[in-house]
C-alpha positions as a LaTeX table, in Angstrom:
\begin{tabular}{lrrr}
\hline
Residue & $x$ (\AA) & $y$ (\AA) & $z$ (\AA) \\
\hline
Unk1 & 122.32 & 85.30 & 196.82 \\
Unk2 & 124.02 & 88.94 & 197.93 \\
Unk3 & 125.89 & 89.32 & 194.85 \\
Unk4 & 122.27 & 88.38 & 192.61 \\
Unk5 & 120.58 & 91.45 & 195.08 \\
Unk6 & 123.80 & 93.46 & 194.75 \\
Unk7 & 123.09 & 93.47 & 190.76 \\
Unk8 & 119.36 & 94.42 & 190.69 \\
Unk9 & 120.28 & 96.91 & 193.22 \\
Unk10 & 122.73 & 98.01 & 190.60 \\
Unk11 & 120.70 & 97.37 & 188.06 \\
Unk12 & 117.61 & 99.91 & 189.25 \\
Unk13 & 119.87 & 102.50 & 190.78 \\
Unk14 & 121.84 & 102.77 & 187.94 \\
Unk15 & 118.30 & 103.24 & 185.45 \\
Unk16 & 116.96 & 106.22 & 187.91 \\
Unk17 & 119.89 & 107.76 & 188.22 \\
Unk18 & 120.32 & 107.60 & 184.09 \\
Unk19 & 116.81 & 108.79 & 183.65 \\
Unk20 & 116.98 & 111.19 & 186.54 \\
Unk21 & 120.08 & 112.66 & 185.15 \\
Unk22 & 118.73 & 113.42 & 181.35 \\
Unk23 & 115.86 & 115.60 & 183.38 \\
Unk24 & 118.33 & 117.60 & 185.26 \\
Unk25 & 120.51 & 118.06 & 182.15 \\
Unk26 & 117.86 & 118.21 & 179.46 \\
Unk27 & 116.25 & 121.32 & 181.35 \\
Unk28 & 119.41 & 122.38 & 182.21 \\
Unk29 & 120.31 & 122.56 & 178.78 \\
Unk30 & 117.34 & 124.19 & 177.62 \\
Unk31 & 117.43 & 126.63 & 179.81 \\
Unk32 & 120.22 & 127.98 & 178.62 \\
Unk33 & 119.31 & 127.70 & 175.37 \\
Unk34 & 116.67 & 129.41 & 175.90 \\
Unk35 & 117.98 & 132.53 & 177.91 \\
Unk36 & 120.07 & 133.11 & 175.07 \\
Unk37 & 117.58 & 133.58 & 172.42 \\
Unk38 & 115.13 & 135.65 & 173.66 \\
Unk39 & 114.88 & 138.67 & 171.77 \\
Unk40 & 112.97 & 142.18 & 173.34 \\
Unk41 & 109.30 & 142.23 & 173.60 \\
Unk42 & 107.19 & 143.39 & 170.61 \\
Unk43 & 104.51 & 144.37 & 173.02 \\
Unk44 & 104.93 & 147.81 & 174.77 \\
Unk45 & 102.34 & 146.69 & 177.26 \\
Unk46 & 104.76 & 143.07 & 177.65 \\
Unk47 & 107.61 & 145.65 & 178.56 \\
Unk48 & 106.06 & 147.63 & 180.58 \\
Unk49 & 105.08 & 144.75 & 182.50 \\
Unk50 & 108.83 & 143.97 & 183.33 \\
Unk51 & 109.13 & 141.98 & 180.54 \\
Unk52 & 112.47 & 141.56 & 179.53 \\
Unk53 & 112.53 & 139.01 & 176.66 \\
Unk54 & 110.57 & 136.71 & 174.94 \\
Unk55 & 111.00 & 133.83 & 172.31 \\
Unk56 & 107.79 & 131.88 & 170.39 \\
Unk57 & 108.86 & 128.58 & 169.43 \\
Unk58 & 107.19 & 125.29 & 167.81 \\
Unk59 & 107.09 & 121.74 & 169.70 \\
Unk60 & 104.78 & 118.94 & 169.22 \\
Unk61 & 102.66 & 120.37 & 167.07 \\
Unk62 & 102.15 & 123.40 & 169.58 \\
Unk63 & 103.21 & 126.75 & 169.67 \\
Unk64 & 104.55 & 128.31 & 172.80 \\
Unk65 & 105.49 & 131.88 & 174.02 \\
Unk66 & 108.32 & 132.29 & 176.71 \\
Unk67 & 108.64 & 135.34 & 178.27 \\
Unk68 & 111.02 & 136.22 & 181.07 \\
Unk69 & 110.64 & 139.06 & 183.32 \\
Unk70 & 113.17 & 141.44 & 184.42 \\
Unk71 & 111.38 & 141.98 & 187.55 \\
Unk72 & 108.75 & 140.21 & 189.69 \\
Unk73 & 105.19 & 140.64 & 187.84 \\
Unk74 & 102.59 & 143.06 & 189.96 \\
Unk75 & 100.92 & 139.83 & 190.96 \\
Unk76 & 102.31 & 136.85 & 191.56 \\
Unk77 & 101.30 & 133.61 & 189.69 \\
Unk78 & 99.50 & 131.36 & 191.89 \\
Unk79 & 101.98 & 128.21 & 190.69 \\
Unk80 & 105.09 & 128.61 & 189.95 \\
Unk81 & 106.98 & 125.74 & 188.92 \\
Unk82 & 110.38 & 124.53 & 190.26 \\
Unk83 & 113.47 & 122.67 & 188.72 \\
Unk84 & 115.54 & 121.35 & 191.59 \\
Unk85 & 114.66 & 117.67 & 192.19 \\
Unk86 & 115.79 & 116.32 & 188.86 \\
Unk87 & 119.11 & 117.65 & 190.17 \\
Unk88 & 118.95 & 116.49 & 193.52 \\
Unk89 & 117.65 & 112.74 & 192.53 \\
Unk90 & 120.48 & 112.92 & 190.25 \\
Unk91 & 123.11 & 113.30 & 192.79 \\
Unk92 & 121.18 & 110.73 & 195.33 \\
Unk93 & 121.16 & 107.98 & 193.06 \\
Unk94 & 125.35 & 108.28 & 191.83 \\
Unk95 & 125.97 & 108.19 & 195.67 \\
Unk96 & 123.81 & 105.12 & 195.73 \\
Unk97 & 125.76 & 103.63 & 192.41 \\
Unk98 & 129.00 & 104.70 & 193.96 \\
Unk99 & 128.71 & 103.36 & 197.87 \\
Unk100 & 127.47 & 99.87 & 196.02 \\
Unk101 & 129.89 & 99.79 & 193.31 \\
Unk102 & 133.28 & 101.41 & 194.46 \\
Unk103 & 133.12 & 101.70 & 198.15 \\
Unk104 & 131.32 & 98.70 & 198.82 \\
Unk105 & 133.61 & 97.21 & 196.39 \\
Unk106 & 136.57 & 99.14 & 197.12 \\
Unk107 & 138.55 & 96.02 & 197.14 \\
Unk108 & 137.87 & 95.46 & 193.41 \\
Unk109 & 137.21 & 98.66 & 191.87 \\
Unk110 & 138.91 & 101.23 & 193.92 \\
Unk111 & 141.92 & 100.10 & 195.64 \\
Unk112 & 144.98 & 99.45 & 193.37 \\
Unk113 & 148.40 & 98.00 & 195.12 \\
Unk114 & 150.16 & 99.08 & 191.95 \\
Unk115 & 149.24 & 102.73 & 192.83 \\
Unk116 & 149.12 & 103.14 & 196.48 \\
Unk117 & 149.47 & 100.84 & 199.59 \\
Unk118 & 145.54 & 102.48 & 200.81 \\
Unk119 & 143.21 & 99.55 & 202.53 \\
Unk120 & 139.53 & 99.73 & 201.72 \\
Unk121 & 138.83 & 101.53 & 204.45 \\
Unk122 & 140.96 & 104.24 & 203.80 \\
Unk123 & 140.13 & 104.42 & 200.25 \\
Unk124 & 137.26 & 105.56 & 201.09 \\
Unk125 & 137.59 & 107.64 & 203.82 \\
Unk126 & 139.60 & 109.50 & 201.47 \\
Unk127 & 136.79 & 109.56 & 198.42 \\
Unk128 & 134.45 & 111.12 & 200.60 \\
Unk129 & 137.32 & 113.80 & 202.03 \\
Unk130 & 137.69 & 114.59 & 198.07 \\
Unk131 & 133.81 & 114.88 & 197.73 \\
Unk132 & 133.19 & 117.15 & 200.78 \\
Unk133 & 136.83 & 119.56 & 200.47 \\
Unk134 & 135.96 & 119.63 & 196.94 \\
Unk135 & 133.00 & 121.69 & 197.20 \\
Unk136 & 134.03 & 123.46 & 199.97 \\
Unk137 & 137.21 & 125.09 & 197.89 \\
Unk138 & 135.42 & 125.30 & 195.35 \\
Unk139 & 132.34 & 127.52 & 196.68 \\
Unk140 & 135.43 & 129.43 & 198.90 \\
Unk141 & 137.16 & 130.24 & 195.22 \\
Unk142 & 133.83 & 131.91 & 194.43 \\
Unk143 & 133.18 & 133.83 & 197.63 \\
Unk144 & 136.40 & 135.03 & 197.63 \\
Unk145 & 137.97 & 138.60 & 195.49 \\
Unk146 & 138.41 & 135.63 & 192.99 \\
Unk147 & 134.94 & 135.42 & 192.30 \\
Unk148 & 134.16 & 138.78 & 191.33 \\
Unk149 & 136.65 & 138.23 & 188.01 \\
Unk150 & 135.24 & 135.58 & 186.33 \\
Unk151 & 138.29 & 134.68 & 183.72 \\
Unk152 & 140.65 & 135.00 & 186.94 \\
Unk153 & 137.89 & 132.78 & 188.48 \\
Unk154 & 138.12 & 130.09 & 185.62 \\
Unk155 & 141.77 & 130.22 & 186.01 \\
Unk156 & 141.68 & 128.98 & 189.43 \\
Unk157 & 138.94 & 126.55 & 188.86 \\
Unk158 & 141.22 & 125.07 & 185.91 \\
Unk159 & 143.71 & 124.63 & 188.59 \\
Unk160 & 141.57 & 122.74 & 191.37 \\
Unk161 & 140.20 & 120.43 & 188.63 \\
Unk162 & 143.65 & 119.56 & 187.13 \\
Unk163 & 144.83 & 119.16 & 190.85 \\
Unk164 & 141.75 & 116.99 & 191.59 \\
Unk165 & 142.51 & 114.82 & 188.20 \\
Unk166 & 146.17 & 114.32 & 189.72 \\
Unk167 & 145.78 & 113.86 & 193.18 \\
Unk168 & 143.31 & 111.36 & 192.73 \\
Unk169 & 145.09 & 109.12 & 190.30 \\
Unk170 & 147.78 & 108.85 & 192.36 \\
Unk171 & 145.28 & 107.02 & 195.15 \\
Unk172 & 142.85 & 105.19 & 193.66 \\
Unk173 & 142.46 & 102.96 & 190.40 \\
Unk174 & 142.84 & 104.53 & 187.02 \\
Unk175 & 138.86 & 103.33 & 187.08 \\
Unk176 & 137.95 & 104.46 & 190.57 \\
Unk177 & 139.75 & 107.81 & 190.62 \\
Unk178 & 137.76 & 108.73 & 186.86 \\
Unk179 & 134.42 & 108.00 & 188.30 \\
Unk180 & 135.11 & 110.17 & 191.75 \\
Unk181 & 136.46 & 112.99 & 189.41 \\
Unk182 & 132.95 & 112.97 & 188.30 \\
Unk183 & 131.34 & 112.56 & 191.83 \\
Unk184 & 133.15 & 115.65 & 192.74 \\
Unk185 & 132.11 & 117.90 & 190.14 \\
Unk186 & 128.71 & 116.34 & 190.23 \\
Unk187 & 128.51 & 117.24 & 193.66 \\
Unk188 & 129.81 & 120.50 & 193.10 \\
Unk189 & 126.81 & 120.91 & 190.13 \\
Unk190 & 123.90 & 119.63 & 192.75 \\
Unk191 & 125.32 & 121.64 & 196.06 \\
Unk192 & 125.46 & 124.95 & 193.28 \\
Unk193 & 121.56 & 124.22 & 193.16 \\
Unk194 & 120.88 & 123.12 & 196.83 \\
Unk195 & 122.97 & 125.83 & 198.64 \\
Unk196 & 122.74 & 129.15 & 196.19 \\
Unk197 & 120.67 & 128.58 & 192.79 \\
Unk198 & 117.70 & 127.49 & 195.02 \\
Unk199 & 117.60 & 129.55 & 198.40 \\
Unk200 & 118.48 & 132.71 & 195.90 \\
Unk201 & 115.57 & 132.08 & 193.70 \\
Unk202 & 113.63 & 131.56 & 197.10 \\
Unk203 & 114.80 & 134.87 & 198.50 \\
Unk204 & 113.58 & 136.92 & 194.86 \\
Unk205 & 110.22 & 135.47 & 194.70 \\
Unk206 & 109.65 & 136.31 & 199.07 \\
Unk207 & 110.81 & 139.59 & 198.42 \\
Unk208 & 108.20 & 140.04 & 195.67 \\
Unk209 & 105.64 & 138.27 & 197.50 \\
Unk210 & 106.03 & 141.45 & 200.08 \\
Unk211 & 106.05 & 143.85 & 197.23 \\
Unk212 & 110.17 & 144.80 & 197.22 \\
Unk213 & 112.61 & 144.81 & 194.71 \\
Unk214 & 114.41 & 141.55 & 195.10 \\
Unk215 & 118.27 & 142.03 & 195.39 \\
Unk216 & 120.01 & 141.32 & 192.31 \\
Unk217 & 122.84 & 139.86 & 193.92 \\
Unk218 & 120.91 & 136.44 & 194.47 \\
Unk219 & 120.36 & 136.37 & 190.39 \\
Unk220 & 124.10 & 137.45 & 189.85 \\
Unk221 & 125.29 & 134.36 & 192.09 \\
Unk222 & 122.83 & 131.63 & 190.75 \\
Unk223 & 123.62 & 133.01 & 187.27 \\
Unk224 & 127.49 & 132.55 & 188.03 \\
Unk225 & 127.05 & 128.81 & 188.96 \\
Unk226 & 124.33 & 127.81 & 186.50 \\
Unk227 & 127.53 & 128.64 & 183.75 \\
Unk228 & 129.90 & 126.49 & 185.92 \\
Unk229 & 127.34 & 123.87 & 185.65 \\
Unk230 & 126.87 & 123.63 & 181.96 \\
Unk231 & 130.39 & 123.71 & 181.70 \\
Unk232 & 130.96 & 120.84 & 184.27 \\
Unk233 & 128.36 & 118.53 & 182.96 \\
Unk234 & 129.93 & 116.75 & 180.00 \\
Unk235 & 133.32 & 116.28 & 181.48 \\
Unk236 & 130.74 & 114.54 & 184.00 \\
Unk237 & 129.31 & 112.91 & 181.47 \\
Unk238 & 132.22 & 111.12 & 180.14 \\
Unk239 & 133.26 & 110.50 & 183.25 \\
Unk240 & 130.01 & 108.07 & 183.47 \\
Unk241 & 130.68 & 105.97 & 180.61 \\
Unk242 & 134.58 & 105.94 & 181.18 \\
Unk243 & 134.32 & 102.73 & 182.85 \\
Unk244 & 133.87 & 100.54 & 179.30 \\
Unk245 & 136.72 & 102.45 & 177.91 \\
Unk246 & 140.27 & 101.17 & 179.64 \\
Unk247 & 142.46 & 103.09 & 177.38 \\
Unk248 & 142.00 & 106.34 & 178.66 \\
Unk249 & 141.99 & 105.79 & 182.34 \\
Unk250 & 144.73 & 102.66 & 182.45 \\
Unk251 & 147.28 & 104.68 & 180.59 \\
Unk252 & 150.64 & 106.20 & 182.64 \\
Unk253 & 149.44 & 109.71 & 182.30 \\
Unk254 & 145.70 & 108.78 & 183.17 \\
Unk255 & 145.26 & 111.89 & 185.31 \\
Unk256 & 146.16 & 113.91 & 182.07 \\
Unk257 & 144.14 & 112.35 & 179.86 \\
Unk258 & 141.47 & 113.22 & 182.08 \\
Unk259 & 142.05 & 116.79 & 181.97 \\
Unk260 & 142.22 & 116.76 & 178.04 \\
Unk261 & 138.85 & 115.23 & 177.61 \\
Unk262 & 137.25 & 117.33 & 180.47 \\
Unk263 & 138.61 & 120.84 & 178.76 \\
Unk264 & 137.56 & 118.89 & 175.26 \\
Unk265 & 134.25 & 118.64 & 176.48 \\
Unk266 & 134.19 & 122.05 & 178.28 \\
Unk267 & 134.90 & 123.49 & 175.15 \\
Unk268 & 132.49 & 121.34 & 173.17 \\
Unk269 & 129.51 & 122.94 & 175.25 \\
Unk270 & 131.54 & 126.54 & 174.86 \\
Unk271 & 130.90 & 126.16 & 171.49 \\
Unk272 & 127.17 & 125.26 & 171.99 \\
Unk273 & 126.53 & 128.07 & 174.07 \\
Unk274 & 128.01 & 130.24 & 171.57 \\
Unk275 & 125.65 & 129.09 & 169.34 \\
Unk276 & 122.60 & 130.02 & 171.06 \\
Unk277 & 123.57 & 133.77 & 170.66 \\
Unk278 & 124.47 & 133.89 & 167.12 \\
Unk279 & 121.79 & 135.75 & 166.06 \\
Unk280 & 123.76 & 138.49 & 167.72 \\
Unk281 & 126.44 & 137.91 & 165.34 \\
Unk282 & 124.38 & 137.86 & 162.42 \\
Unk283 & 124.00 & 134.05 & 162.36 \\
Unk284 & 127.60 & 133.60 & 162.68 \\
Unk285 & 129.41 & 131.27 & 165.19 \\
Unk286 & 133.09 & 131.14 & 165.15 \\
Unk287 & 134.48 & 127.26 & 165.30 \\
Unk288 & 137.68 & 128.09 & 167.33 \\
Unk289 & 136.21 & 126.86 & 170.65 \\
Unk290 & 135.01 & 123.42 & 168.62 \\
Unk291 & 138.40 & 123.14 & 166.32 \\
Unk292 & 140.62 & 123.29 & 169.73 \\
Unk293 & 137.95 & 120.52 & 171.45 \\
Unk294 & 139.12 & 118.36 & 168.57 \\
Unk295 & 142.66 & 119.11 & 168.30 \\
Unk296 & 142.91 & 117.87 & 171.64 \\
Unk297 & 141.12 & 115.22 & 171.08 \\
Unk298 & 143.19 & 114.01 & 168.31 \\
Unk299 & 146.51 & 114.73 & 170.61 \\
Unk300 & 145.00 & 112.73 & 172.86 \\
Unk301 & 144.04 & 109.23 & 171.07 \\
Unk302 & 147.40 & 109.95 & 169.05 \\
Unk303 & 149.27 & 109.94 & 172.70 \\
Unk304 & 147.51 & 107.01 & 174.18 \\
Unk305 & 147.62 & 104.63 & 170.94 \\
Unk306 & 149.00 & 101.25 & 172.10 \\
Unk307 & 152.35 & 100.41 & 170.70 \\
Unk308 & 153.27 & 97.87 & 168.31 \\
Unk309 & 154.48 & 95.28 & 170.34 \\
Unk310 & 157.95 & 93.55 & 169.66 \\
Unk311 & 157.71 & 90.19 & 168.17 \\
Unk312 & 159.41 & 87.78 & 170.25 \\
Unk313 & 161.56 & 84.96 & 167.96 \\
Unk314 & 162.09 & 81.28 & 168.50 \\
Unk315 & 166.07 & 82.81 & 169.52 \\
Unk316 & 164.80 & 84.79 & 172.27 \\
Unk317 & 162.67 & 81.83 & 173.66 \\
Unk318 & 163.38 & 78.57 & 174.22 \\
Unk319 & 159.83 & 77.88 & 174.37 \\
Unk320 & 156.29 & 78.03 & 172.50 \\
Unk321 & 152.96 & 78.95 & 174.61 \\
Unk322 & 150.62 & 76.56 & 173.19 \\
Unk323 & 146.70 & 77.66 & 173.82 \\
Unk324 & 147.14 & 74.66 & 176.35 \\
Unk325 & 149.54 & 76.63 & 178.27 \\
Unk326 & 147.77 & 79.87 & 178.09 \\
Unk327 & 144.53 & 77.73 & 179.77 \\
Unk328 & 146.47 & 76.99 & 182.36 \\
Unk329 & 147.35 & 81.14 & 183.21 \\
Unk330 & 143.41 & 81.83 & 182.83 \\
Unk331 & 142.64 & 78.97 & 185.03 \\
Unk332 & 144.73 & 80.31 & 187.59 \\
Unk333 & 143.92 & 84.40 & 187.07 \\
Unk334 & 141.02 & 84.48 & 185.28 \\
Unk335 & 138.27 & 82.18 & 185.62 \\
Unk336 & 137.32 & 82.96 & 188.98 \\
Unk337 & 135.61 & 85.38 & 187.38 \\
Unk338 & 135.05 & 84.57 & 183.58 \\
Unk339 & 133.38 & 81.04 & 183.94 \\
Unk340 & 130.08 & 80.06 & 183.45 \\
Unk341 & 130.03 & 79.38 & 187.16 \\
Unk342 & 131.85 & 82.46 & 188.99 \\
Unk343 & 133.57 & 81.64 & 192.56 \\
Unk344 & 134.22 & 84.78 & 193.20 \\
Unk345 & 131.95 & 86.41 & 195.64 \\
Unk346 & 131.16 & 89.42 & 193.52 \\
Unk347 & 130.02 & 87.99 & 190.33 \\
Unk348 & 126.98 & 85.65 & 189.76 \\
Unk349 & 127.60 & 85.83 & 185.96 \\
Unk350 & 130.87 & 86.14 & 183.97 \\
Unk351 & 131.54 & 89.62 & 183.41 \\
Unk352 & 130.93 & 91.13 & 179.98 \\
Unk353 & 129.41 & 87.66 & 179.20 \\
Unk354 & 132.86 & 86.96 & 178.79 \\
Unk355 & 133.96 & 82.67 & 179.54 \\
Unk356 & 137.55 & 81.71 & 179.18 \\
Unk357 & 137.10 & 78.02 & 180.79 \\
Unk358 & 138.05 & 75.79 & 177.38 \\
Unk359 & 140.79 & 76.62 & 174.99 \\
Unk360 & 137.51 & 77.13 & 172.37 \\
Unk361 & 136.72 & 80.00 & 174.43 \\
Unk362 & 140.15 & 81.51 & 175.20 \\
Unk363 & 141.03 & 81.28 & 171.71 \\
Unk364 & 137.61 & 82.78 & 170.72 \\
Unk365 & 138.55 & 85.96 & 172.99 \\
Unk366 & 142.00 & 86.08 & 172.25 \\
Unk367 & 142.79 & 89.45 & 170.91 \\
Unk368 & 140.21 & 90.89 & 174.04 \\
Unk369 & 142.77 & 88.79 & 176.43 \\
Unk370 & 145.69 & 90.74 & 174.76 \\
Unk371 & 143.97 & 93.84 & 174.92 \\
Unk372 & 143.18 & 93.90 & 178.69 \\
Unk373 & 146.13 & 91.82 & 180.32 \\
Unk374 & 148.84 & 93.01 & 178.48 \\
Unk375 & 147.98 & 96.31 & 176.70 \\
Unk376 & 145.99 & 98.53 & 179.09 \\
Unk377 & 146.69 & 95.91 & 181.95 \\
Unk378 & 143.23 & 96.17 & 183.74 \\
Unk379 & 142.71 & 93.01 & 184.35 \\
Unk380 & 142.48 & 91.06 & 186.63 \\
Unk381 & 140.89 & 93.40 & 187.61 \\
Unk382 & 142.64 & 95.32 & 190.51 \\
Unk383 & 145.43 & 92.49 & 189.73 \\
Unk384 & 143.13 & 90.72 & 192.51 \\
Unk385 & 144.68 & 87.21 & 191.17 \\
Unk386 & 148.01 & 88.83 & 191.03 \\
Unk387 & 148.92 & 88.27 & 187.80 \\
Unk388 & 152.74 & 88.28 & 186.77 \\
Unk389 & 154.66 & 90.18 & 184.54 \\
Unk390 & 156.39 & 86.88 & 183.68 \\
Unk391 & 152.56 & 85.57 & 182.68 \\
Unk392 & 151.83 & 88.91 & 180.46 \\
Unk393 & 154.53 & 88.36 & 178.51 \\
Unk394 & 153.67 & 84.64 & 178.05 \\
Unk395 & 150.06 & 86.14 & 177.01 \\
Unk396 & 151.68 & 88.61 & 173.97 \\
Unk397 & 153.63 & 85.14 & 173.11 \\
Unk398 & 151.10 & 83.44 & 172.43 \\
Unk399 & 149.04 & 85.86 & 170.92 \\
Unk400 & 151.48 & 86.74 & 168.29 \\
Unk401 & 151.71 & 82.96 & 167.85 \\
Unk402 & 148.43 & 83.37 & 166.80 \\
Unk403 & 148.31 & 86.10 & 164.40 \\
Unk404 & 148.69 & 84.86 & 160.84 \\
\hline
\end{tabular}
């Protein structure tokens, strides 16, 4: 019955935390977008207002008129509307997915023996050392001399994440140290809100409540880490789907491969941002930021592409692995898991839907077998079963027996 709760538990945190997160990014997004194309007012009663900029736009069969002030208005609007929860209920609900999911399940997901020697309990005590020191270098990087140059500042920032990609894939799973790459930055994103964006933008609208000038400084910070969070959030975003893709993270170089999609995708929204100012430009955008992205990108599935593998003849072998034999390997590694009937604890249904019980059904998924045993070598997952080398080779036997 724990594993059936376990799932709906997954299964509703992981919805909330999808639908919280398109709310923090969406007006995260738009935000941006939309400091970047306002244009000075037309009204000289707007600017002497403290009007700064101003965009109209058209949205649901509505038009609207942004304006944003450069300082406070005379009187202050009696609601003011705040964007900080989407963020925070955001970052609540991934720690919920990843206590259930990889430290609950450290055993299967985040402990690897092939990696490191770490026991569950040290796995993660160490995720949630990465988590905390994380932020706290990070947010030292931009209180310190660093911070006040912001391309030596990206520098240094390029450092800790490449560190942070390396360190942690030499710990955890190729799947478990992907997913707290993204739990760092994430955190990093939500603390940026909850410990400067927010008390800064709290600070402004007190001081113009008592009729000051607000200091600038708290706009200069929360306008520093708003752009470190627009460039962190779709590295964090393909760090969220990265699970269903076992090429990138189960490859030698994983930790690399991470940093080429996270500067891919940094660039991507580079490019985006760009964008939003070309009117500036004349309309014009130049590609480099986007034709890089995809350079690397191309590098990257060229470098990871699984190799041919050798044939193995009837010299080198004495013997044939019949679909008969190869039941007998997934009866003994697999089908504790992928059966109709799972034993093991975790699992109430086969994963993936996936059943490899009858030669009918191993033969059905055999290329998918290949794929995951012997190419990117995730499963068993964790190599829980412990799965021999002597066995993976049996497995491309057989499958190249197969192939016409």
């Amino acid at each position: 019955m724990l594993p059936y709760i376990i799932d709906w538990l997954s299964l509703l945190g992981r919805w909330v935390h999808l639908i919280t997160g398109i709310a923090w990014i969406g007006s995260s997004f738009y935000f941006v977008w939309l400091d970047n194309h306002l244009q000075p007012p037309k009204s000289e009663e707007d600017a002497g207002k403290g009007v700064g900029g101003e965009i109209w736009s058209v949205h649901g069969g509505g038009l609207y008129h942004a304006q944003k002030y450069r300082t406070p208005p005379a009187v202050m609007p009696a609601t003011l509307h705040w964007f900080k929860w989407e963020a925070y209920t955001t970052w609540l609900t991934g720690m919920f997915m990843l206590c259930l999911i990889y430290w609950y399940g450290a055993e299967i997901y985040l402990v690897n023996s092939a990696v490191s020697d770490l026991t569950p309990l040290q796995a993660v005590g160490a995720a949630i050392s990465f988590i905390v020191g994380g932020w706290i270098v990070y947010d030292l990087m931009c209180k310190s001399p660093l911070g006040r140059n912001e391309t030596a500042l990206a520098g240094g920032l390029f450092v800790l994440v490449v560190f942070l990609a390396w360190a942690l894939c030499q710990l955890f799973s190729g799947r478990g140290a992907y997913i707290h790459f993204g739990a760092v930055l994430g955190t990093i994103m939500v603390a940026n809100v909850f410990f400067v964006i927010i008390p800064g933008q709290k600070q402004m609208v007190a001081a113009a409540e008592r009729g000051e000038t607000p200091d600038p400084i708290h706009g200069i910070r929360g306008k520093q880490r708003s752009v470190h969070n627009t460039y962190f959030t779709l590295p964090v975003l393909f760090v969220m789907v990265s699970n269903h893709y076992a090429m990138t993270y189960s490859h030698e170089y994983n930790w690399l491969v991470l940093v080429g999609l996270s500067l891919a995708g940094a660039l991507i929204r580079v490019f985006f941002v760009a964008r939003h100012t070309a009117a500036a430009r004349g309309g014009r955008t130049s590609p480099t930021a986007l034709i890089i992205a995809g350079l690397i990108l191309a590098v990257i599935a060229a470098a990871i592409a699984p190799q041919t593998t050798k044939p193995v003849s009837k010299i080198e072998t004495e013997t044939t692995i019949s679909s008969a034999d190869l039941q007998v390997i997934m009866t003994a590694r697999c089908t504790t898991c992928h059966a109709q009937t799972p034993t093991y604890a975790a699992y109430t249904t086969p994963p993936a839907g996936v059943m490899l019980e009858t030669i009918a059904q191993i033969e059905q998924n055999a290329a998918r077998i290949h794929e995951q045993t012997v190419v990117t070598k995730v499963m068993p997952i964790g190599n829980l079963t412990k799965m021999t080398d002597a066995e993976r080779a049996d497995i491309t036997q057989w499958y190249q027996a197969l192939q016409p």
